[in-house]
Backbone as CSV, one residue per row, in Angstrom:
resi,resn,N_x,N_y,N_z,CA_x,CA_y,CA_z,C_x,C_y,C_z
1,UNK,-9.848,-9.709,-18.679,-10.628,-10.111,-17.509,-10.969,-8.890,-16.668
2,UNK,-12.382,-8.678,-16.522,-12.031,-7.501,-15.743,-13.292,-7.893,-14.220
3,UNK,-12.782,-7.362,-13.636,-13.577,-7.528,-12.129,-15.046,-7.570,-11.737
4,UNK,-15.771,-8.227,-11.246,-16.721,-7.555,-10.657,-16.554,-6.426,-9.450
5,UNK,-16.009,-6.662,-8.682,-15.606,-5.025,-7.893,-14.712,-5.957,-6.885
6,UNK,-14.482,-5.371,-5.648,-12.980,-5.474,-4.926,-12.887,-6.922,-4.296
7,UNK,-14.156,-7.038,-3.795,-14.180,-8.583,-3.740,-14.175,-9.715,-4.334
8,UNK,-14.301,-9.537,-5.434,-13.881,-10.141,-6.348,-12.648,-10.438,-6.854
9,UNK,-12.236,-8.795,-7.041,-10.598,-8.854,-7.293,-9.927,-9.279,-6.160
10,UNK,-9.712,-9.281,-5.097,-9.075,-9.563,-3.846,-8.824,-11.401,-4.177
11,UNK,-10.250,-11.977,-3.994,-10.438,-13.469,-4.047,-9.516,-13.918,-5.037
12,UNK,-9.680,-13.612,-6.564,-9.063,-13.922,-7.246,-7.144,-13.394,-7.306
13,UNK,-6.867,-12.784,-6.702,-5.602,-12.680,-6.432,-4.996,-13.127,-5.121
14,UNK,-6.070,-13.551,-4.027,-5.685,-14.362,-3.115,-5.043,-15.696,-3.737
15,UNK,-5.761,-15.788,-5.084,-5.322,-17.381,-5.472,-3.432,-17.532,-6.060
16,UNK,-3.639,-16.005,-5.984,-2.008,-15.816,-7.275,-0.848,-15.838,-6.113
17,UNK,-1.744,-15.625,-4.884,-0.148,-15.734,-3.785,-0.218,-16.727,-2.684
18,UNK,-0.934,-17.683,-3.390,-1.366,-18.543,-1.919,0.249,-19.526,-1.660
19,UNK,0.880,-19.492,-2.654,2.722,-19.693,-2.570,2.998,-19.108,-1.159
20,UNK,2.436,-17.988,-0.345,3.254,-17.189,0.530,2.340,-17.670,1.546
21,UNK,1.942,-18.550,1.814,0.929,-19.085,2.757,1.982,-19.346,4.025
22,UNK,2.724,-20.406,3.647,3.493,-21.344,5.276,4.365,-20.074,5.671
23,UNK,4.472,-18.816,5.270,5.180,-17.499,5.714,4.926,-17.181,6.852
24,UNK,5.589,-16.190,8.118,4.741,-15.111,8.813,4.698,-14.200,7.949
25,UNK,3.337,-13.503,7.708,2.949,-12.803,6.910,2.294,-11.985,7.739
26,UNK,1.905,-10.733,7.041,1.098,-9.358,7.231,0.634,-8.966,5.720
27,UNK,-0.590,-8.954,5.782,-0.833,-8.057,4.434,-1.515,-6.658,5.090
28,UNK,-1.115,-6.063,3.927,-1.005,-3.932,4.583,-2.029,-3.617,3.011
29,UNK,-3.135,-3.147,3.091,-4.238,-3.039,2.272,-4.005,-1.214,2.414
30,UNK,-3.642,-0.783,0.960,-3.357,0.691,1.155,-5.154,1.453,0.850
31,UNK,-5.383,2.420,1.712,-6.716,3.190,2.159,-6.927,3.760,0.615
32,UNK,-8.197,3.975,0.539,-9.183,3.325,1.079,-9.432,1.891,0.001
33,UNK,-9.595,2.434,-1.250,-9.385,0.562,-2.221,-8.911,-0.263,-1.746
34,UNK,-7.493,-0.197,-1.436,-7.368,-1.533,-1.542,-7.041,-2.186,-0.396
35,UNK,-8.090,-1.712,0.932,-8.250,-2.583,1.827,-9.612,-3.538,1.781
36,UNK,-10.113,-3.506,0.902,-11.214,-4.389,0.492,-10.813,-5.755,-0.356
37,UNK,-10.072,-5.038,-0.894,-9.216,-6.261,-1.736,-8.141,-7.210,-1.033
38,UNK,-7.320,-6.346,-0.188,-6.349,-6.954,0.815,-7.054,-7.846,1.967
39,UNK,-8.243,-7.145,2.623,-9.392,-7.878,3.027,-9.499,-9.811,3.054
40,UNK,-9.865,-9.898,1.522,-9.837,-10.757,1.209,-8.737,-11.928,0.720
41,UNK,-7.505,-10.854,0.415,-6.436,-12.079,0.778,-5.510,-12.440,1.670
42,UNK,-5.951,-11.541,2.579,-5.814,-11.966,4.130,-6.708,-12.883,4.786
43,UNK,-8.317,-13.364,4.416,-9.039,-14.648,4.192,-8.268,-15.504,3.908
44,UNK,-7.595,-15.388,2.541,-7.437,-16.431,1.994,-6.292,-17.595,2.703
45,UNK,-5.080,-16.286,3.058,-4.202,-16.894,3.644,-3.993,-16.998,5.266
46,UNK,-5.081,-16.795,5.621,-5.091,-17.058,7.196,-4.360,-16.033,7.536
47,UNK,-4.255,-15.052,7.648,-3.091,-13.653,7.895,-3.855,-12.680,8.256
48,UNK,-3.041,-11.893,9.468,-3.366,-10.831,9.723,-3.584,-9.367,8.513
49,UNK,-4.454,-8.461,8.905,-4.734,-7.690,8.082,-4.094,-6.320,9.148
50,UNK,-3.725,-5.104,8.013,-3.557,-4.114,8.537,-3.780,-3.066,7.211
51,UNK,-3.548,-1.627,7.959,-3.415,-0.576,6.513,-2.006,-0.373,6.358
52,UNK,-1.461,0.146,5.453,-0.132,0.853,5.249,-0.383,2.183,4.993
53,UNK,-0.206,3.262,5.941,-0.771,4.891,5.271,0.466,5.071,5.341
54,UNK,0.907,5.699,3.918,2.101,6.735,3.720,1.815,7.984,3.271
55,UNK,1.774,8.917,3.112,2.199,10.680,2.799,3.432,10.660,2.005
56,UNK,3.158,10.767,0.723,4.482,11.290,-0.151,5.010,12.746,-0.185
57,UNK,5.914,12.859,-0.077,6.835,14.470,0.381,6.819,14.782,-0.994
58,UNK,6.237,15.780,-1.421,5.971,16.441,-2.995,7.009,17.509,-3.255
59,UNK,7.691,17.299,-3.854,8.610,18.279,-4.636,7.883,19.460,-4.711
60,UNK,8.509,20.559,-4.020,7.932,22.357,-4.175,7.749,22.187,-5.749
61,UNK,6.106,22.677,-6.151,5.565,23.210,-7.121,4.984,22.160,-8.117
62,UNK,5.924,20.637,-7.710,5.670,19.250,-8.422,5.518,18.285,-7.657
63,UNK,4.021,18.840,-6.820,3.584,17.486,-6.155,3.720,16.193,-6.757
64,UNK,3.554,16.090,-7.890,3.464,14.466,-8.025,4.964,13.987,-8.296
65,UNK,5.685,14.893,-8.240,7.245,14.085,-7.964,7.505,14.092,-6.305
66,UNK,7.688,12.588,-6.237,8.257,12.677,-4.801,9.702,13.043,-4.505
67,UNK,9.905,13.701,-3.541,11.123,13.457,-2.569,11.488,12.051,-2.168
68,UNK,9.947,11.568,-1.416,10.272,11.041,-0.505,8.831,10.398,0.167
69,UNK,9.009,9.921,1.367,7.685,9.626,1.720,7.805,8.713,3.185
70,UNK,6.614,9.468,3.969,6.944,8.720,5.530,5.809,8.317,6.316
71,UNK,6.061,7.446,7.054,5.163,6.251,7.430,5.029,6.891,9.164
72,UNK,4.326,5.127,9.660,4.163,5.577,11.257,5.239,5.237,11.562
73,UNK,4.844,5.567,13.292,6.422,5.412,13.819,7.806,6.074,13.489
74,UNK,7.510,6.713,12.856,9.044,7.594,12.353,9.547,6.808,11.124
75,UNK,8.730,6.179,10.342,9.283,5.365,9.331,9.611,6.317,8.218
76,UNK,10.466,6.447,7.475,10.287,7.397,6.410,11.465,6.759,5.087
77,UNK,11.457,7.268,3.983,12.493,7.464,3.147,12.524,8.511,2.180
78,UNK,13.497,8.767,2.234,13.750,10.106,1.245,14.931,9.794,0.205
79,UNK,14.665,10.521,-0.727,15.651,10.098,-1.999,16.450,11.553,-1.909
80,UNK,17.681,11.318,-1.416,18.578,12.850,-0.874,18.895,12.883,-2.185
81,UNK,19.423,12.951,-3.552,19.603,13.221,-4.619,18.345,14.396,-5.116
82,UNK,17.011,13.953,-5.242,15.957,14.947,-5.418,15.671,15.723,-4.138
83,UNK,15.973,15.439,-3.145,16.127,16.491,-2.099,16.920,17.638,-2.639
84,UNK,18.107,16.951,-3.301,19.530,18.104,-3.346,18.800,19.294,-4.467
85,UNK,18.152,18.703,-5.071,17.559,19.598,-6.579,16.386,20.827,-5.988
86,UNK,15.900,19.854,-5.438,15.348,21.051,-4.590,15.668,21.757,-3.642
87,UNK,16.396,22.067,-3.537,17.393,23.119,-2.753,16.428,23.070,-1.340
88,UNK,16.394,22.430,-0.606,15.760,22.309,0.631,16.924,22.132,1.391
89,UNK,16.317,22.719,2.368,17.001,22.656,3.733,16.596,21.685,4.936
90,UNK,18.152,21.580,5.586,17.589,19.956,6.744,16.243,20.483,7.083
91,UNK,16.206,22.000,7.344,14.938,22.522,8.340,13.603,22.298,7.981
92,UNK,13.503,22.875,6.084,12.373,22.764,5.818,11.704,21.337,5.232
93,UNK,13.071,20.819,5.161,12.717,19.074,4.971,11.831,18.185,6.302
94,UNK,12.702,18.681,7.104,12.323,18.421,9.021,10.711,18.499,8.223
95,UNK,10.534,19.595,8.575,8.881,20.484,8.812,7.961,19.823,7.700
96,UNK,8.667,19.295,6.084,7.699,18.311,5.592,6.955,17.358,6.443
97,UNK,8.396,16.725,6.674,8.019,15.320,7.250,7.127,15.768,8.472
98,UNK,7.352,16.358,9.406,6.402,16.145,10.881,5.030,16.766,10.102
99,UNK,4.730,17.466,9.463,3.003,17.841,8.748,2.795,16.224,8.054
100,UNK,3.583,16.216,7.244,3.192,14.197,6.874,2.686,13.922,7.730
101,UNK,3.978,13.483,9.021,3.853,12.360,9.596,2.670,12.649,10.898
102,UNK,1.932,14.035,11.267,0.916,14.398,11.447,-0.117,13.343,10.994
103,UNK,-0.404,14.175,9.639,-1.511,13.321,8.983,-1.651,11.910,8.644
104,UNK,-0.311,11.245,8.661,-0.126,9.780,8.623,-1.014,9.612,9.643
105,UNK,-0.427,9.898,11.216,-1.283,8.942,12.192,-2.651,9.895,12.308
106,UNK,-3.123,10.630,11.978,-4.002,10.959,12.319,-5.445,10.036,10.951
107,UNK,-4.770,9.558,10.157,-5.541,8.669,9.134,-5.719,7.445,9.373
108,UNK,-4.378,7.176,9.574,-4.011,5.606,10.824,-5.059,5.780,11.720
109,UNK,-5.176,6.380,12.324,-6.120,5.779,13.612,-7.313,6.253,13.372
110,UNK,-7.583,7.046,13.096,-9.146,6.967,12.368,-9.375,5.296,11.674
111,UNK,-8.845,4.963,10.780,-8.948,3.530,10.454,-8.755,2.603,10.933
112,UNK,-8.026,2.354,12.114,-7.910,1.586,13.213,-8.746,1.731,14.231
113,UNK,-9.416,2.850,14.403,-10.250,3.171,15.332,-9.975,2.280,17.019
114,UNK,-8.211,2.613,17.366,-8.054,2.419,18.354,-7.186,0.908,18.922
115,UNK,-7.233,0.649,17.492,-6.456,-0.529,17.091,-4.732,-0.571,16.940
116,UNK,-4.027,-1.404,17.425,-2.664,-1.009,17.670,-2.249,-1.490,16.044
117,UNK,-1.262,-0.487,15.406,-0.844,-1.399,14.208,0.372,-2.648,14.591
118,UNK,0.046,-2.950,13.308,0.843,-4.805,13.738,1.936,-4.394,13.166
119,UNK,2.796,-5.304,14.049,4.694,-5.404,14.044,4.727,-5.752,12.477
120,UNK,5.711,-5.037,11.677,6.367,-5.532,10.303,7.676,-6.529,10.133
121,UNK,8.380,-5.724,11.378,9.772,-6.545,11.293,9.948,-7.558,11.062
122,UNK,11.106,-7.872,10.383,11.101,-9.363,10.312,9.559,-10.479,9.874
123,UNK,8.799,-9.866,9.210,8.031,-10.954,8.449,7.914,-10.037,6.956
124,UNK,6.983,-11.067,6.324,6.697,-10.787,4.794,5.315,-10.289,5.120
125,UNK,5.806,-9.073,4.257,4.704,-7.719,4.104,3.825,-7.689,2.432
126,UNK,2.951,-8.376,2.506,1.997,-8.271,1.753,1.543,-7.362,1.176
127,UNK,1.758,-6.010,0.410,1.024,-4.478,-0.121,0.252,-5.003,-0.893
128,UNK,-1.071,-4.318,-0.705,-2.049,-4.968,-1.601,-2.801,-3.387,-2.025
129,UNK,-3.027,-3.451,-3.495,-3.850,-1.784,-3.524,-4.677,-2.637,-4.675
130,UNK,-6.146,-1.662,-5.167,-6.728,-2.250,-6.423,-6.056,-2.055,-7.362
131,UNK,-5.037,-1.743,-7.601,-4.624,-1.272,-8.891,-3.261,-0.568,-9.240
132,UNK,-2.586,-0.844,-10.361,-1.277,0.520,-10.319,-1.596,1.388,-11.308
133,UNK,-1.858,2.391,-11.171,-1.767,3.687,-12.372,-0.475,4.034,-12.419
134,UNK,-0.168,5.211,-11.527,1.650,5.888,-12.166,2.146,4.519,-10.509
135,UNK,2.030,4.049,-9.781,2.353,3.456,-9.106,3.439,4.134,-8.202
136,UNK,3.456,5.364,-7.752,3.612,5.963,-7.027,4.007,6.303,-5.322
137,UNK,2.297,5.882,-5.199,1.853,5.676,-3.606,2.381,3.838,-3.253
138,UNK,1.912,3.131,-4.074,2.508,1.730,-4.111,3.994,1.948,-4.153
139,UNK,5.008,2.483,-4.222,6.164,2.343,-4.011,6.493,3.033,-3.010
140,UNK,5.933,4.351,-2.519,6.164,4.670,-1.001,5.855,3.786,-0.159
141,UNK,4.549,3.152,-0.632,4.365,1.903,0.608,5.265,1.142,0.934
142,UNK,5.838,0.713,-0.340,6.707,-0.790,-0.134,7.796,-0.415,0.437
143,UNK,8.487,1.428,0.136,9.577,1.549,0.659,9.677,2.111,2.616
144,UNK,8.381,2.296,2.944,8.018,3.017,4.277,7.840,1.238,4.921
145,UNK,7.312,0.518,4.149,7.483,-1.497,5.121,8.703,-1.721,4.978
146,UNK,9.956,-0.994,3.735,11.016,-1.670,4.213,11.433,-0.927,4.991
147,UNK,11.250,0.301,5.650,12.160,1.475,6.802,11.482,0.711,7.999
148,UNK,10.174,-0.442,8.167,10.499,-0.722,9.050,10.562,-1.926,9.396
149,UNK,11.438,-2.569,8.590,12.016,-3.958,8.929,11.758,-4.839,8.160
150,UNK,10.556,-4.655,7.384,10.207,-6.263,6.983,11.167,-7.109,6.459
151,UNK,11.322,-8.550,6.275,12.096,-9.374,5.955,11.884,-9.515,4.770
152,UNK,10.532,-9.224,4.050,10.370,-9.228,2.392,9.215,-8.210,2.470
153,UNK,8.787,-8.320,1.026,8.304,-7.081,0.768,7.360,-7.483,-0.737
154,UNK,6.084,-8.353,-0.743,5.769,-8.703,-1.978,4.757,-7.559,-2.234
155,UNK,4.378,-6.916,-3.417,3.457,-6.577,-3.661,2.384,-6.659,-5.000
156,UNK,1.329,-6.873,-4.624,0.138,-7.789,-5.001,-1.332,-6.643,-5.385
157,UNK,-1.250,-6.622,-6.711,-2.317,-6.056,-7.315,-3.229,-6.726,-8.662
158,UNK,-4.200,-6.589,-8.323,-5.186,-6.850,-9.628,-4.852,-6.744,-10.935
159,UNK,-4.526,-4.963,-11.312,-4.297,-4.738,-12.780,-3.055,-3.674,-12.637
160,UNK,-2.301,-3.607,-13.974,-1.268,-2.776,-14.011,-1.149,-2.695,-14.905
161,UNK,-0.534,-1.110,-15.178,-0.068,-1.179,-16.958,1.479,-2.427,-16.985
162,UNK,1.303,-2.761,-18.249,2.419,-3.060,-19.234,4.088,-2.863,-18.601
163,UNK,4.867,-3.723,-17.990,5.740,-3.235,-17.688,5.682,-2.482,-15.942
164,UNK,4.926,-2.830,-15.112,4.781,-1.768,-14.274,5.996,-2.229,-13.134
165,UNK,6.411,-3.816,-13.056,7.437,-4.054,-11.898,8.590,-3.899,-12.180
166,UNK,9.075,-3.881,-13.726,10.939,-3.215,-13.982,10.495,-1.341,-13.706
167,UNK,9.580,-0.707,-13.853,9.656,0.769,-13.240,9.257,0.805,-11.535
168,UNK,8.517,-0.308,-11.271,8.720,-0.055,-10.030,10.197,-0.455,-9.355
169,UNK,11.065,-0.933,-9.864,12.364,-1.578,-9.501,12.536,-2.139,-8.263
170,UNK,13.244,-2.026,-7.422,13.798,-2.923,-6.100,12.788,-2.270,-5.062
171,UNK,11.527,-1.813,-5.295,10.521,-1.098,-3.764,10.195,-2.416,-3.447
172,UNK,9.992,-3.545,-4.013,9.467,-4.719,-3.440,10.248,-6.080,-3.979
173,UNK,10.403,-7.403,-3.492,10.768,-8.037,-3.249,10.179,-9.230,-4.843
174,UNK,9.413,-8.828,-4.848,8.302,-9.520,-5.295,7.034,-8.888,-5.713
175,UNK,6.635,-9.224,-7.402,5.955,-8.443,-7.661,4.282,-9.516,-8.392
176,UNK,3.274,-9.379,-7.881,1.990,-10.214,-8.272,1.028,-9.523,-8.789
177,UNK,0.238,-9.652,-10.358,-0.537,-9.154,-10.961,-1.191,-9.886,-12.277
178,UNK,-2.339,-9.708,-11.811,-3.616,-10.484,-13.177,-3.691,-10.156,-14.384
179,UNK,-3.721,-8.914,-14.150,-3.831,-8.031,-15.557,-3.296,-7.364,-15.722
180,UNK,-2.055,-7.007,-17.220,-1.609,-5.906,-17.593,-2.267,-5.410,-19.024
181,UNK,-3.207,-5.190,-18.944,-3.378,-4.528,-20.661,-2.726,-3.609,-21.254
182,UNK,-2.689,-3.888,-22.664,-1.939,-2.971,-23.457,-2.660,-1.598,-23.540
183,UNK,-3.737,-1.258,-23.366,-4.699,0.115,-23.349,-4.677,0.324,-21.999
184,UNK,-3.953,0.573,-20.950,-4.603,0.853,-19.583,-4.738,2.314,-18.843
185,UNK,-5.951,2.772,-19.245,-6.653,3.993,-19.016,-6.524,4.424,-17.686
186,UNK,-7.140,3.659,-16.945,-7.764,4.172,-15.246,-7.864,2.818,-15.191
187,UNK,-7.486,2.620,-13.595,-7.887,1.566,-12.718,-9.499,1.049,-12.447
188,UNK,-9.945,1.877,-12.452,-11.383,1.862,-12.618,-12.410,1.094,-13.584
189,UNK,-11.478,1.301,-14.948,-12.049,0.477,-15.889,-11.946,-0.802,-16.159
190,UNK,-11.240,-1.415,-15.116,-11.077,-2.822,-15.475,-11.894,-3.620,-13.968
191,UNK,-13.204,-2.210,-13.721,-13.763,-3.033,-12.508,-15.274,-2.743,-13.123
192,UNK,-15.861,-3.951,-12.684,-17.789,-3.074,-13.133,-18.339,-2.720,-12.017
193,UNK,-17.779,-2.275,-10.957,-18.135,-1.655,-9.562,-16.487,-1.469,-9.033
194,UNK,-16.841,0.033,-9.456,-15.565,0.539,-9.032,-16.097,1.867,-7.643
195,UNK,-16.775,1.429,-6.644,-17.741,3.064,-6.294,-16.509,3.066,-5.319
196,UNK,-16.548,4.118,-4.799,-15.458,5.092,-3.211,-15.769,3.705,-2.133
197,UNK,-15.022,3.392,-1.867,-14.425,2.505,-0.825,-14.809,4.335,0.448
198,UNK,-15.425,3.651,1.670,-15.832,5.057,2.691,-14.666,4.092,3.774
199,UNK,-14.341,5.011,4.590,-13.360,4.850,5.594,-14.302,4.253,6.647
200,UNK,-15.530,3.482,7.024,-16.066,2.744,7.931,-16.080,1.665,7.407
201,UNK,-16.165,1.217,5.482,-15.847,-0.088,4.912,-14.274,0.081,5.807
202,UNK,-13.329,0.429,5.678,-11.940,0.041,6.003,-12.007,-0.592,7.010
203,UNK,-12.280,0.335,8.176,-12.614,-0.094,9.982,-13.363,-1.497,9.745
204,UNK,-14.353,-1.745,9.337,-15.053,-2.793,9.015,-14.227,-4.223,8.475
205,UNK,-13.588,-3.702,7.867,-12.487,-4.844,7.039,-11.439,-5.293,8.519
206,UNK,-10.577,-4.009,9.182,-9.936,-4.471,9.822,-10.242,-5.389,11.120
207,UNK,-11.823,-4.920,11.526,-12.447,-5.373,13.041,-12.677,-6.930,12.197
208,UNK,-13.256,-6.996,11.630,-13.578,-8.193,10.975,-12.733,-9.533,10.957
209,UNK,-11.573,-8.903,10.490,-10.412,-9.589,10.599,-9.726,-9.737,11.753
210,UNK,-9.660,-9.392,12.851,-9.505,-9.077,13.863,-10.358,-10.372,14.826
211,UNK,-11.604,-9.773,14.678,-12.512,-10.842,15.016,-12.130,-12.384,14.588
212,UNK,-12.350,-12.469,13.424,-11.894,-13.761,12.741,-10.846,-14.257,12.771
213,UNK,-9.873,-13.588,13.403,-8.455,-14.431,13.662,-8.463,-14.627,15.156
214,UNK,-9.363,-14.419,15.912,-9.427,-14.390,17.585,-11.144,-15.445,17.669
């Protein structure tokens, strides 16, 4: 099955969690994809919409291994075991995180454009992205909503490789997905309009929703 593009995919996976309806819920649509998709199953279920921006802390020389990874508000988690390997110090660990957590809010509010983000605590946190490739950024998410409180933690995507929620392990609560193919190339290919999601679609998604729940 593959998509016509995000609205599409969104709708049709609104249908796979409408179980989490009588919840307090938040769904957190990670920038820029898959707030188009989250978009729409925040329609579905009468729920507030928000973004989740995290910054993953890249291992000196092996960005794509995380440390770690930190949210707004001082949300963060770090895996002190791969800290230890990398011979980092409290100091230069410190100095990751505040350049992150810099650019966290400074992405945050560009996409909010002035908009307060919504309370997590204590409700069920919805992560919604188009897609999992190495699923990565989707597990900083889920683990930066649990640093700040949520009471659950489902997360909800279109397509994934084969196997993708026993490697994502305990980042979420709950794991929802349409498609796993056995060939899964790029996220991209299982959409026939896959174009750049622009950061005024995002703003657009959130005012919208905003609007429509007021």
């Amino acid at each position: 099955m593959r998509f016509a593009d995000r609205i599409d995919a969104g709708r049709r996976l609104a249908a796979a969690v409408q179980h989490l309806r009588a919840q307090d819920l938040v769904v957190c649509g990670l920038p820029r994809g898959g707030v188009p998709v989250a978009y729409e199953v925040a329609v579905a279920l009468d729920a507030p919409l928000d973004v989740i921006v995290v910054r993953k802390l890249g291992f000196p020389g092996q960005p794509e291994l995380a440390l770690g990874a930190v949210g707004e508000a001082g949300a963060r988690f770090v895996d002190d075991i791969t800290v230890r390997l990398a011979g980092l110090t409290t100091g230069q660990l410190t100095e990751m995180e505040r350049q992150a957590g810099a650019e966290v809010q400074r992405n945050a509010d560009r996409f909010r454009h002035g908009r307060d983000a919504l309370t997590l605590a204590d409700r069920t946190v919805v992560v919604v992205d188009d897609g999992i490739a190495t699923g990565s950024t989707a597990r900083a998410a889920c683990q930066v909503v649990r640093a700040q409180q949520a009471a659950r933690v489902v997360l909800a995507v279109p397509v994934a490789p084969p196997g993708w929620a026993t490697q994502m392990g305990d980042a979420a609560d709950e794991y929802v997905c349409l498609e796993t193919p056995q060939r899964m190339v790029a996220v991209g290919n299982w959409y026939l309009d896959f174009s750049a999601t622009s950061d005024q679609e995002v703003t657009d998604c959130l005012r919208r929703n905003q609007e429509w729940r007021h």
